[in-house]
N, C-alpha and C positions, 0 to 999 in steps of 0.2 A: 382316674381323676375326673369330678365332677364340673362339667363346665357351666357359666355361671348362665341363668337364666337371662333369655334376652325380655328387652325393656317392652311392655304392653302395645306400643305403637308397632311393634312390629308383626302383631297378631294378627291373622285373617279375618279371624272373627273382628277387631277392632277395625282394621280397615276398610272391611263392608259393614258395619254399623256406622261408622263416621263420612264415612261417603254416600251411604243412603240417607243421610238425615242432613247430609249435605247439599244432594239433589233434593229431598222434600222441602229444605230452607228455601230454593232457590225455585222451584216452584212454585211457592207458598208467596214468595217476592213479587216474581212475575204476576200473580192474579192477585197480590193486593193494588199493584200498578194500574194493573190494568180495570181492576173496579176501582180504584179511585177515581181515573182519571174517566170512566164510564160514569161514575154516580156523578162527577162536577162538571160534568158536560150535559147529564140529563137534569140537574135542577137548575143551573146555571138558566137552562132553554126553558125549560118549563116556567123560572121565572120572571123569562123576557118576552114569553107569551103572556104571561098573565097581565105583564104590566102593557104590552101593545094592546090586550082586549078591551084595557082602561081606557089608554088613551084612545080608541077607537069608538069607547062607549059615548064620550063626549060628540055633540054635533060639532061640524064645523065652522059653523054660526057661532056657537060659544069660546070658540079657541081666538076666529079673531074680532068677538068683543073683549076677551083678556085685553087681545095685543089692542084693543084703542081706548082702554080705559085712559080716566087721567092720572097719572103716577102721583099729582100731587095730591090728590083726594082723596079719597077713601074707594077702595078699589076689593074687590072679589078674588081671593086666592084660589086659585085651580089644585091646587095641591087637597083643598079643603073638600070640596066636587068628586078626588080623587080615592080622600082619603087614604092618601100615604103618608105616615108619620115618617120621619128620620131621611125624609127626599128633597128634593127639587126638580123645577119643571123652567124648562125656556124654551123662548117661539122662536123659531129661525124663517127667515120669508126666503125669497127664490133666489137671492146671492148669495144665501148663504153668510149674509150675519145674524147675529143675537139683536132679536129686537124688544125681549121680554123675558125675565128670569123670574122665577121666585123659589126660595127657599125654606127649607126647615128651621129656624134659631138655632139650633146647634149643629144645622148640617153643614153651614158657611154657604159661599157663593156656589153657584152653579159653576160644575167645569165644563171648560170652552174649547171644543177641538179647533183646529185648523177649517180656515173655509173652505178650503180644498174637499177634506173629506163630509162636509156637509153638503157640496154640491155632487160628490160621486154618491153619497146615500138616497142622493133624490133622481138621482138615474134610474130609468124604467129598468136596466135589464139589476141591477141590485135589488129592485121591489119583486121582482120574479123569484128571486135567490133564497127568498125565507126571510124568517126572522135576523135581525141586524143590532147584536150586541156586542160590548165588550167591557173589558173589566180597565177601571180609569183609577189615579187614586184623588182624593179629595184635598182640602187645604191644608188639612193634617197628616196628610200620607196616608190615607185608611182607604183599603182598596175598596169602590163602587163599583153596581153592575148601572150602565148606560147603557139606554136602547133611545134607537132615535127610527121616527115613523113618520113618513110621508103625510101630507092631507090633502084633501081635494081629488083631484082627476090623478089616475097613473101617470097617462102618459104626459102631464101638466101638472103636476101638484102645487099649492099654493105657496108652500112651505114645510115649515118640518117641530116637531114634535120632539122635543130632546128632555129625556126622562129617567131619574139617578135614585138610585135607592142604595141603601144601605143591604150588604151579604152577612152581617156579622152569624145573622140566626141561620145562613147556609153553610156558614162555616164550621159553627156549631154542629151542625147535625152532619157534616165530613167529618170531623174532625171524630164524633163519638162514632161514626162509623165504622173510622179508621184504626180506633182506640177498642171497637169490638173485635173489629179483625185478626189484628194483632193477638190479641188477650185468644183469640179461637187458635188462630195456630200457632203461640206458646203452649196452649192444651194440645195440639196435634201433635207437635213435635215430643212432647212428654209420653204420649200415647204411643206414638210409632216406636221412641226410646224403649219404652215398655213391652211392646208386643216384638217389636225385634230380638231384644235378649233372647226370650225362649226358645220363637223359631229360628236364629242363628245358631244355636248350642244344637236341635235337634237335624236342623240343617246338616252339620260338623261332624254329628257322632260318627258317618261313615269314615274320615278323614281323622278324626280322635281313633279310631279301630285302626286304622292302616299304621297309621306310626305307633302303637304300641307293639304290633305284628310283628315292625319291619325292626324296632327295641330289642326283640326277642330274637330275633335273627342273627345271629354270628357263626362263623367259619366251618365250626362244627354240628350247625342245626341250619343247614339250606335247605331241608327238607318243608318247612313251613312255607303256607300258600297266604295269601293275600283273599277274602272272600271276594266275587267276581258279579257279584247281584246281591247288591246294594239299593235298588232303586236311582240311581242317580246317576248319566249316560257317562258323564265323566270322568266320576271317581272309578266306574267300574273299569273304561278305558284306559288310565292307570294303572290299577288293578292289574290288570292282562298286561299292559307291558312289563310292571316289576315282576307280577310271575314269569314273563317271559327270561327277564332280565334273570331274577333267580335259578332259572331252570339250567340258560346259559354260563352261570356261575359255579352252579353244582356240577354239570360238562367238565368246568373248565379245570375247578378242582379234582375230581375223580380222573380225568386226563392227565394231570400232574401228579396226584398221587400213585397213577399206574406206571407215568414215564419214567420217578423215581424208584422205583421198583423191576421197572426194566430195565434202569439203569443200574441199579443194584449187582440183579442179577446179571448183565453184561462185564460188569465189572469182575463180581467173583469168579464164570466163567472165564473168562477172558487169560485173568492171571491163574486159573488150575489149568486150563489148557499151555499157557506159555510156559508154566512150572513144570509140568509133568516133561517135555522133552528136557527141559536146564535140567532138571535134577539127575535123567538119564545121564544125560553128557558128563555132568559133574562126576556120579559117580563111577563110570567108567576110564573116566580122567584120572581119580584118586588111584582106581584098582591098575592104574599103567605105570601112578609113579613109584607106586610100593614095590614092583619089580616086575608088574604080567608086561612089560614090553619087552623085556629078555626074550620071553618065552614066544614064536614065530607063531602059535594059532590061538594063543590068546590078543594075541597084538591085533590078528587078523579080527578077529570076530568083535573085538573090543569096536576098533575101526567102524567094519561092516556098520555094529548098530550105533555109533555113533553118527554113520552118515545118514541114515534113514532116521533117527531122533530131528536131525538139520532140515533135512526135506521135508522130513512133517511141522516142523517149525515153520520154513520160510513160505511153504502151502498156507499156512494158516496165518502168517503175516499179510501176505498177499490177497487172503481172502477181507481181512480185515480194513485192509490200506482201498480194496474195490467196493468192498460197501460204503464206507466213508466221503467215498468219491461219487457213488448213485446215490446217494441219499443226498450229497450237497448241489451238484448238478445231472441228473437223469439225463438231460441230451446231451452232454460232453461226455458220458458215462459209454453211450455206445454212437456208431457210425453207421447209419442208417440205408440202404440201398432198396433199388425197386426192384424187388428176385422172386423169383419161385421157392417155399420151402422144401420142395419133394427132390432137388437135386442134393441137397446137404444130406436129407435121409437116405437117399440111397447110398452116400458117398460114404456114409456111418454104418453103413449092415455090417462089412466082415470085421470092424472094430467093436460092433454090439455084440457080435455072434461068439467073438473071441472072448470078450469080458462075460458072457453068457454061460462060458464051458459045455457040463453036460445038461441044460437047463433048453427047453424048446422053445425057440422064438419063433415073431410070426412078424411082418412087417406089411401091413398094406397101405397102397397111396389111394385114394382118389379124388384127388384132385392137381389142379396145375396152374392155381389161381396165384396172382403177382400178388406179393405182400412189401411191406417197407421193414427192412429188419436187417438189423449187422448178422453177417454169416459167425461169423467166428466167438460172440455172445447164443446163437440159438443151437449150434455144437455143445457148446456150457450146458444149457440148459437141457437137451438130447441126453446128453454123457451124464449130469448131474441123476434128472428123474430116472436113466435107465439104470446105473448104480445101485441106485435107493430100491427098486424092484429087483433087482439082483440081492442085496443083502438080506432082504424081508424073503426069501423065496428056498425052498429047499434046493438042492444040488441038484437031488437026482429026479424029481419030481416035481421042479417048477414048468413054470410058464409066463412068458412075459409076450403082452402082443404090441405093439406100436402101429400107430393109425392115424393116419391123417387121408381130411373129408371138410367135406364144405360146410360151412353155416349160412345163414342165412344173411351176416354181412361180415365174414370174415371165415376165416380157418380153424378149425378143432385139431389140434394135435394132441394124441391120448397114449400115457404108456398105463397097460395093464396089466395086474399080476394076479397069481393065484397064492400069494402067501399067507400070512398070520391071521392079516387086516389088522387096524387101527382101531384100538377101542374108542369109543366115541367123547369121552371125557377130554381126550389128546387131540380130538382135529382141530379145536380154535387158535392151537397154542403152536399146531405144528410144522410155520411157517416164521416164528421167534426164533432169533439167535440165542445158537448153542440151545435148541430145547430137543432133547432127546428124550424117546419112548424109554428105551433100555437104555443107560450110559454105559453100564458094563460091558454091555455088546458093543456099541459102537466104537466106544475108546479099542476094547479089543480089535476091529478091524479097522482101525484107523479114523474114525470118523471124528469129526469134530462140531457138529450141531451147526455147519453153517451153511452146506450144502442148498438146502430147500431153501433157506433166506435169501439167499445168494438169485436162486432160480426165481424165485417170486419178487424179489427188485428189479432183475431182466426182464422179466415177462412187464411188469409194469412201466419200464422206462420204454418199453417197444409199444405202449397204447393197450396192454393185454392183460389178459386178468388169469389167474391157477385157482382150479377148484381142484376139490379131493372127494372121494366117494368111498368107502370105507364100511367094511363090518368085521368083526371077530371072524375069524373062520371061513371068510368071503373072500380074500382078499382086499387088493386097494386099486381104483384107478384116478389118478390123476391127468386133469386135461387144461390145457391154454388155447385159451382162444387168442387169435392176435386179426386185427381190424385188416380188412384189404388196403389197397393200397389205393388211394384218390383216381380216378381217372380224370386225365387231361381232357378241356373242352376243346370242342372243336368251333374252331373260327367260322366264323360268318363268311358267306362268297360277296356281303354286299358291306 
């Protein structure tokens, strides 16, 4: 079932083009702020110097013959001297009133601050401070730039110099500046749109590769890797962990497909093994009702191998019921003690030497180092491997040795034989339930494939491990190592 494509906004590639052109807007914001408010702070100053150099140009002799013209008569406009169109100009004396205005005809009156701030502008430490402007609006509401400038002595000036012009043509020249700005980074932003596309997509291709890969990948094709150099630190480091991740997936499958298979095989063994004794018993049951229990030595024999059919039944019930049991808890499985194992072997010779017959055994210890092990599971395991060297071994010309010796942090107990050997196709498999070399032989002397399972679950619920050594014609020796046993510290006297 095709599922449906998701919507564009959720694309990588869209979300890093729309967030980088998000951050270049917002960039692009900031530095036009920030030159705005730079360019109208540098012509604002620029020209409220120009117009201080004016009023400055004038002597002070001229400013106050302005101020004592006769108003009613024909009188001298300083604006004129000045040469500012679209201004006006007023005298303020040392209180800080208006004692003389003039203006443009269409600029209207002169505007009048507060006498307060007329007299703080004629303060020495404000004449130190630079130029002294600000933006007023006029009678019309049209905002002017006002500078006002001291005359006379600093630290005494006679009065003050109040001087308004029109910004329209400053505003003009912000305004197309602001208007060019703009108009450059709508071109940027189209440009960055532009040149992102490409290198986004060439960006991706490593990342377009991995999902068609990972596409192709399904249950039966975990074989396929992810490329691992890419150029790109991150994509690759993905990379290595999905291969990781795949590798562990293929593990995991091939581990399920083997346990189904062991399971398989458990199975079909399990129930020819439990068959083969019912079907004995049955039909000797049949052959008793038909009339063989009249008869006093068919009844007997009938009997006999009916009970040895149970026996080997309830042995391999019992074998089955204790793997079940070490497989689901190993330490509940055995009863651990701090012992030596060379007293159990000894205490096994005339029971090895008996199950041996005419077959030469050799038994040596050396060692007498304390291990942690249930007595009564490492007899199992004794009787189990020495068994299995008894059936693999001829009668009259075998040889089995048994050997236990130290390791370097633990015990080697080794039974050897000189029988058949093991072909080597057989050693990985021949510690599997129910896996027999010969089944014909071993069902013939009883065996049931579970012996060596049995021993290699012990050995490992005791901390130990069973290797095998093996050639055609060599024989086999088998040995377990099993760990010492912790030595307790000793207490401090302080």
């Amino acid at each position: 079932m095709m599922q449906p494509s998701p919507p564009p906004s959720r694309s990588i590639r869209f979300q890093i083009l729309v967030r980088s052109l998000f951050i270049l807007s917002g960039i692009l914001l900031v530095i036009g702020i920030l030159q705005y408010v730079y360019m109208k702070n540098f012509i604002f100053t620029n020209k409220a110097l120009s117009l201080q150099s004016q009023i400055l140009s004038v002597p002070l002799e001229e400013w106050m013959s302005f101020l004592k013209q006769n108003r009613d008569g024909a009188e001298t406009n300083p604006l004129q001297a000045l040469r500012l169109p679209d201004s006006s100009v007023a005298i303020i004396d040392q209180s800080g009133v208006i004692k003389r205005s003039w203006a443009d005809p269409h600029h209207g009156p002169a505007p009048e601050l507060s006498q307060q701030a007329y007299l703080e502008a004629m303060q020495p430490q404000k004449q130190r401070g630079g130029i002294s402007y600000s933006i007023v609006p006029d009678a019309h509401g049209f905002p002017r730039l006002l500078v006002l400038q001291p005359i006379g002595r600093p630290d005494r000036p006679a009065g003050l110099i109040q001087l308004t012009t029109s910004i329209r043509a400053l505003h003009e020249v912000l305004v197309r500046q602001l208007t060019t700005f703009v108009a450059l980074s709508i071109l940027a932003l189209i440009g960055g749109l532009l040149t992102f596309l490409p290198v986004l997509r060439k960006t991706l291709v490593p990342l377009s590769t991995m999902v068609q890969t990972v596409e192709s990948i399904n249950a039966g094709n975990l074989n396929l890797r992810l490329p691992q150099r890419q150029g790109q630190l991150e994509t690759d480091r993905l990379a290595v962990a999905f291969n990781g991740m795949l590798e562990r997936l293929e593990e995991s499958f091939a581990a399920e497909k083997e346990a189904k298979e062991q399971m398989r095989r458990f199975v079909a063994d399990a129930s020819h093994e439990l068959r083969t004794p019912l079907t004995s018993i049955h039909g000797f049951l049949e052959v008793l009702l038909r009339g063989a229990a009249n008869d006093p030595d068919q009844l007997k024999e009938a009997l006999q191998s009916m009970l040895g059919e149970s026996e080997r039944l309830t042995k391999l019930i019992h074998d089955l019921l204790f793997l079940a049991k070490i497989d689901k808890a190993p330490a509940l499985a055995v009863q651990l003690k701090k012992m030596a194992l060379h007293p159990i072997v000894r205490d096994m010779e005339p029971h090895l030497l008996m199950l041996a017959g005419t077959r030469n055994v050799q038994v040596e210890i050396d060692t007498q180092a304390e291990l942690l092990i249930d007595p009564d599971r490492m007899k199992q395991v004794i009787l189990n491997l020495f068994q299995n060297a008894v059936q693999h071994t001829d009668r009259n010309h075998g040889s089995i040795e048994v050997s236990l010796r130290n390791d370097a942090s633990g015990v080697l107990l080794t039974v050897k034989d000189n029988g058949a050997g093991i072909p080597s196709e057989h050693l990985p498999h021949l510690f599997e339930r129910f896996y027999r070399i010969d089944s014909a032989r071993a069902r013939s002397q009883g065996g049931s494939g579970l012996g060596l399972a049995i021993t290699h679950s012990i050995v490992e619920a005791h901390g130990g491990s069973l290797s095998v050594l093996s050639k055609p014609g060599e024989g086999s020796s088998f040995t377990v190592w099993l760990p010492l046993a912790p030595q307790k510290q000793k207490k401090a006297p302080f």
